[in-house]
C-alpha positions as CSV (number, residue, x, y, z in Angstrom):
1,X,22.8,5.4,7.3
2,X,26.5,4.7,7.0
3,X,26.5,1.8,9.2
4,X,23.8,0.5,7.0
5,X,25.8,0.6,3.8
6,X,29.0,-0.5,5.3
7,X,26.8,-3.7,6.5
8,X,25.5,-3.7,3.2
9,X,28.7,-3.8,1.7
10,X,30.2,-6.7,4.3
11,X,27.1,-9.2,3.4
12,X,28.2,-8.8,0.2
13,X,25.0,-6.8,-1.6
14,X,26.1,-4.8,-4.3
15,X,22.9,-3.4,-5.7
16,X,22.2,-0.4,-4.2
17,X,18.8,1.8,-4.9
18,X,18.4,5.5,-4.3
19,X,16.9,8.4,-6.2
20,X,17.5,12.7,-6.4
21,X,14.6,12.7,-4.0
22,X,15.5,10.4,-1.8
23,X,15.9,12.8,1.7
24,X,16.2,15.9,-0.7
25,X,19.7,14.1,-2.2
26,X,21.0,12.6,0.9
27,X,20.3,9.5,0.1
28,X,23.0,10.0,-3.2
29,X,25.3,12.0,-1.0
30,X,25.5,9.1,1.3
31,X,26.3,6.4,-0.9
32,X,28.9,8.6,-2.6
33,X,30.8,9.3,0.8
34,X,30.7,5.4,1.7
35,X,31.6,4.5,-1.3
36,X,34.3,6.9,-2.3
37,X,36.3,5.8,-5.1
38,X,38.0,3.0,-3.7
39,X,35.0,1.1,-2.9
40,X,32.7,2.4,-6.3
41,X,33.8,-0.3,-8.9
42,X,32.2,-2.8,-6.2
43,X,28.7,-1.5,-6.3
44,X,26.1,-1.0,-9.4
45,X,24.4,1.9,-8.4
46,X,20.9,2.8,-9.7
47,X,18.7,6.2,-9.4
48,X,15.9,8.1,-10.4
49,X,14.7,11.3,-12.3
50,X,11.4,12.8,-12.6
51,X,9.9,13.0,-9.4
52,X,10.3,16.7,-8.6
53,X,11.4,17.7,-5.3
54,X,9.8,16.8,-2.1
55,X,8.1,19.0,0.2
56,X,7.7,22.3,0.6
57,X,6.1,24.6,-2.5
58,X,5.4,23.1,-5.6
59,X,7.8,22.3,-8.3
60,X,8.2,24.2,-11.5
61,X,7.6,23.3,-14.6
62,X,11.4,22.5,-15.5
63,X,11.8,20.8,-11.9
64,X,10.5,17.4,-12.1
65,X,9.3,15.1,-15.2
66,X,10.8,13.9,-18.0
67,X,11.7,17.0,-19.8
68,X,15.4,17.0,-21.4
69,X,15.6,20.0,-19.8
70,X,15.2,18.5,-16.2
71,X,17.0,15.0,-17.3
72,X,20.2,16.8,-18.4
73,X,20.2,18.9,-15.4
74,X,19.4,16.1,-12.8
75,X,21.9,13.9,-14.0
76,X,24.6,16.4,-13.0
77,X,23.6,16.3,-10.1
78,X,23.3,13.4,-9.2
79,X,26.7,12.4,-10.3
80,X,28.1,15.0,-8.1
81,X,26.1,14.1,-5.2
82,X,27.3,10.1,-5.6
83,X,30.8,11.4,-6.4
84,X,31.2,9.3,-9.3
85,X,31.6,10.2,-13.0
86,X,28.6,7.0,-14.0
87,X,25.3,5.8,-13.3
88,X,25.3,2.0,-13.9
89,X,21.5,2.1,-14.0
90,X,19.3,5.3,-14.5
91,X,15.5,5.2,-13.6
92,X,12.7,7.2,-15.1
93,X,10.6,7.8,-11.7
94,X,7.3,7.9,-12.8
95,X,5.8,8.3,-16.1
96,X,5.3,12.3,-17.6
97,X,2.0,12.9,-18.9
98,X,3.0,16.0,-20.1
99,X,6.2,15.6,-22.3
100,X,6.4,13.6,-25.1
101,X,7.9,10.3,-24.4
102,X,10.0,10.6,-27.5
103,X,11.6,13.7,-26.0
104,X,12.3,11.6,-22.6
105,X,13.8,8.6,-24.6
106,X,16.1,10.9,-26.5
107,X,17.7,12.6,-23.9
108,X,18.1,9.2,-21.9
109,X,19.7,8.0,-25.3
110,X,22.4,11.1,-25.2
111,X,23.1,9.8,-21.4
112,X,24.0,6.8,-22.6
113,X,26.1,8.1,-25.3
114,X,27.8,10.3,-23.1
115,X,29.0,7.1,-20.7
116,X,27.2,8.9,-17.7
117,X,24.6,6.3,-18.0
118,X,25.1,2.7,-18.7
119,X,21.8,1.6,-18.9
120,X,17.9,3.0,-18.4
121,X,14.7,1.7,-16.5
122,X,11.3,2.6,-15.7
123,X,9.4,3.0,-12.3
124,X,6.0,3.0,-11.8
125,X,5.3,2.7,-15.4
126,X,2.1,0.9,-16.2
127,X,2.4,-1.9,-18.9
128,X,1.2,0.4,-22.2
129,X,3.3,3.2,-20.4
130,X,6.5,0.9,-20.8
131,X,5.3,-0.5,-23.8
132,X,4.9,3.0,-25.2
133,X,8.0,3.4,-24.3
134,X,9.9,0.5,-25.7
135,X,8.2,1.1,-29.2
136,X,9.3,4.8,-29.2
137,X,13.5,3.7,-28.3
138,X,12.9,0.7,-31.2
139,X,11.3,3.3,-34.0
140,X,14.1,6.1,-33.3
141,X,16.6,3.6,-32.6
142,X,17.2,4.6,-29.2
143,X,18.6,3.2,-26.7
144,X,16.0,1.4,-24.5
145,X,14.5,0.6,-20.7
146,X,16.2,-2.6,-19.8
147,X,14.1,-3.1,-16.4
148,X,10.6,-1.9,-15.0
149,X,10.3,-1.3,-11.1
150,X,7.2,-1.2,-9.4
151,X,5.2,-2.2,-6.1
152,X,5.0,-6.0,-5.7
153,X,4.7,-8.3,-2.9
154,X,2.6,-11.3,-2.1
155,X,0.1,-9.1,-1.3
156,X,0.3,-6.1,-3.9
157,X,0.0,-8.5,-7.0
158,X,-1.5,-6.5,-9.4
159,X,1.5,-6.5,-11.9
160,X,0.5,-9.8,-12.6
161,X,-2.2,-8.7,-14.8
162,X,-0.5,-6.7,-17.5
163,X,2.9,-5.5,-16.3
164,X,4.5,-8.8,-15.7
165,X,3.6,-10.0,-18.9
166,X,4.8,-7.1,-20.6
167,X,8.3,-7.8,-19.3
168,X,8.5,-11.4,-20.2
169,X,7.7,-10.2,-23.6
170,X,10.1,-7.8,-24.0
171,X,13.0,-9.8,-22.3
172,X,13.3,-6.8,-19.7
173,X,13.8,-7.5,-16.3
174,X,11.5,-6.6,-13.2
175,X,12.9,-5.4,-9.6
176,X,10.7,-5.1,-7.4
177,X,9.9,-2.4,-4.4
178,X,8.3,-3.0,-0.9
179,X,8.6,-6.7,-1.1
180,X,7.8,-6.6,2.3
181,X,4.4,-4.3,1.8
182,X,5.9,-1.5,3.5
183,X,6.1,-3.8,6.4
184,X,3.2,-5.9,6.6
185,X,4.4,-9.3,5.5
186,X,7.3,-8.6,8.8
187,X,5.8,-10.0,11.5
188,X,5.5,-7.0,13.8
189,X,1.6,-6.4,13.0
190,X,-1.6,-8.3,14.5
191,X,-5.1,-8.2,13.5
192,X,-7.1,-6.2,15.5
193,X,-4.2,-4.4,17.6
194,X,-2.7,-0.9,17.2
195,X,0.4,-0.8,15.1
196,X,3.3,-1.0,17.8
197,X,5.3,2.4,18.3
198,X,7.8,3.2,16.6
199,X,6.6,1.1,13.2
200,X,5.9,2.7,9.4
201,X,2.4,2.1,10.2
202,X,2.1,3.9,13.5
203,X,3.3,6.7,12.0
204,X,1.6,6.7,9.1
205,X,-2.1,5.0,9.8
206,X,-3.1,5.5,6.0
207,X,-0.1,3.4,4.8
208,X,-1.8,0.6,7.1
209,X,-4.8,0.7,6.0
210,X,-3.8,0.0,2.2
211,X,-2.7,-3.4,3.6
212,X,-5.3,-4.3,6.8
213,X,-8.1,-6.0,5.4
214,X,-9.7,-9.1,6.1
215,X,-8.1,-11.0,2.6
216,X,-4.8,-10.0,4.1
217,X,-5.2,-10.3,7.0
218,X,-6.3,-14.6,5.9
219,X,-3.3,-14.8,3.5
220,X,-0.7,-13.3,6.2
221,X,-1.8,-16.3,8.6
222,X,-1.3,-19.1,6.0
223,X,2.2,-17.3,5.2
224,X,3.1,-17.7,8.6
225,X,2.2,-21.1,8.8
226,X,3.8,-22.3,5.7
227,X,6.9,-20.6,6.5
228,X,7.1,-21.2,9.9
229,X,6.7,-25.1,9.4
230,X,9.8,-24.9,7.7
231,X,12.2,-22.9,9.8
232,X,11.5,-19.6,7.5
233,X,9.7,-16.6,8.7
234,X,6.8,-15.1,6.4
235,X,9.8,-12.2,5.7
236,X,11.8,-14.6,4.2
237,X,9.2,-16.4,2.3
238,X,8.3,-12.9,1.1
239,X,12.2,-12.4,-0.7
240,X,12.4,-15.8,-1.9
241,X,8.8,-16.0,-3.4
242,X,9.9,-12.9,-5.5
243,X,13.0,-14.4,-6.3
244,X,11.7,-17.6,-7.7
245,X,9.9,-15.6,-10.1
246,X,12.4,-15.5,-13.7
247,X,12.0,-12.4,-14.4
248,X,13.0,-10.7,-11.1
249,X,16.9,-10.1,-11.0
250,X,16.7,-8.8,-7.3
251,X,14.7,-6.9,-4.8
252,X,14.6,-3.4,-3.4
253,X,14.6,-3.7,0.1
254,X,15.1,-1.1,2.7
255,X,16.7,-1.3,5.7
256,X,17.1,1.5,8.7
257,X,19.8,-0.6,10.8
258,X,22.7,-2.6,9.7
259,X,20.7,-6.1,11.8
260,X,18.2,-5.3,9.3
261,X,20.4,-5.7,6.1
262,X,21.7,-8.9,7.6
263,X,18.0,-10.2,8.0
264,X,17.0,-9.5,4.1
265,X,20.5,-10.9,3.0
266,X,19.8,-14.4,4.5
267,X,15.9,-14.2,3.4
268,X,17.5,-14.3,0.1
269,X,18.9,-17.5,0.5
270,X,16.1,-19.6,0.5
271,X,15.6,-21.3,-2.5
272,X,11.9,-22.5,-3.1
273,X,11.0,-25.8,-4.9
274,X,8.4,-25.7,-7.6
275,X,6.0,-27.7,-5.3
276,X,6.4,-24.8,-3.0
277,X,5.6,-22.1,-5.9
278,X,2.6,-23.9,-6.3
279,X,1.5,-24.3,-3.0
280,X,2.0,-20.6,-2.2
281,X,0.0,-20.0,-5.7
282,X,-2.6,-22.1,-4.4
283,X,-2.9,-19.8,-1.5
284,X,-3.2,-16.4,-3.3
């Protein structure tokens, strides 16, 4: 993992993405050791609240959601664990059925205050959820999500719909995760064949089979085609599809070895013309 970031940090990314759950805070602690403080005003750092713990028995009530309670606490926390005395960017996880939102927006609004958050987001928030959201910050004059992030790829468009609209409304920014659809739009999988050893998929067949059906399977090979004729591979075509899109500021992509983070930093640089973008929309 530390290779990782130091390769991060020589291809000159400075985004990085974590959460508190993220390997149970490991993820955070990580990024804080790498970093240090002689490397932190380089970076803008972004995590998450809300999601609870990971594994073993089931959270309590004031260990996961949206509660100020759980907010207040986290943040702590996480600031400890990045060794660094701000968030630049502070994600709401998921949405929290069972606080009120204004009780989440308000204590997000005291982070702010404080300066141990500079500004707020939302992941996998629906389009009313966000909007729900936005309206509560404007009425209490709170300070307000900036950003949404949620699954989207060339194959997991349903942000289109609502969500994506939403944003452009509200002049917030979208950042996408999975651009590469937890793997499928990499190259390493065939229709018809086992996943090979070693991948996401093979260890986790029901991830696969949210992406391996015949529609993807169709789209996948025109990918290929249209980025292989020009020099690109369909991972590339995958980064620079989302970044052609106004509203997406940058992409969340992971990355297990530091060759990896070399291979998403140059997908980034291919620019798409607008007869491209239509092509490719012809296509979906």
């Amino acid at each position: 993992t530390k290779k990782v970031l130091h390769q991060t940090m020589e291809e000159g990314i400075n985004f990085l993405d974590c959460a508190d759950t993220y390997g149970a805070g490991k993820s955070e602690e990580f990024i804080g050791q790498v970093l240090g403080k002689e490397h932190r005003h380089e970076m803008i750092i972004a995590t998450k609240v809300g999601n609870g713990p990971m594994g073993g028995p089931p959270p309590g009530p004031n260990q996961k959601g949206g509660t100020r309670h759980h907010i207040l606490e986290q943040v702590d926390l996480s600031l400890k664990r990045l060794d660094t005395d701000y968030i630049d960017l502070y994600y709401m996880h998921r949405w929290d059925p069972d606080t009120a939102i204004e009780e989440t927006m308000r204590a997000l609004d005291d982070l702010v205050h404080s300066g141990k958050v500079r500004y707020l987001g939302c992941s996998n928030y629906t389009a009313w959820q966000m909007v729900e959201a936005i309206w509560t910050a404007k009425a209490q004059n709170l300070y307000n999500y900036c950003c949404v992030q949620p699954e989207y790829s060339l194959v997991v468009r349903d942000v289109e719909k609502e969500l994506v609209p939403a944003t452009k409304r509200y002049g917030m920014s979208l950042i996408p995760f999975f651009p590469l659809a937890s793997g499928f739009l990499t190259g390493k999988y065939s229709q018809g064949e086992e996943p090979p050893e070693g991948t996401r998929f093979a260890g986790s067949p029901n991830m696969g089979n949210r992406y391996f059906n015949d529609d993807n399977w169709s789209l996948l090979g025109k990918l290929q085609s249209f980025a292989g004729e020009r020099g690109h591979s369909v991972a590339e075509l995958a980064f620079s599809w989302l970044l052609g899109n106004p509203v997406v500021p940058s992409v969340i992509a992971g990355a297990t070895k530091p060759e990896q983070v070399t291979a998403n930093a140059q997908a980034a640089g291919w620019q798409l013309s607008d007869n491209e973008m239509a092509e490719i929309r012809e296509m979906l």
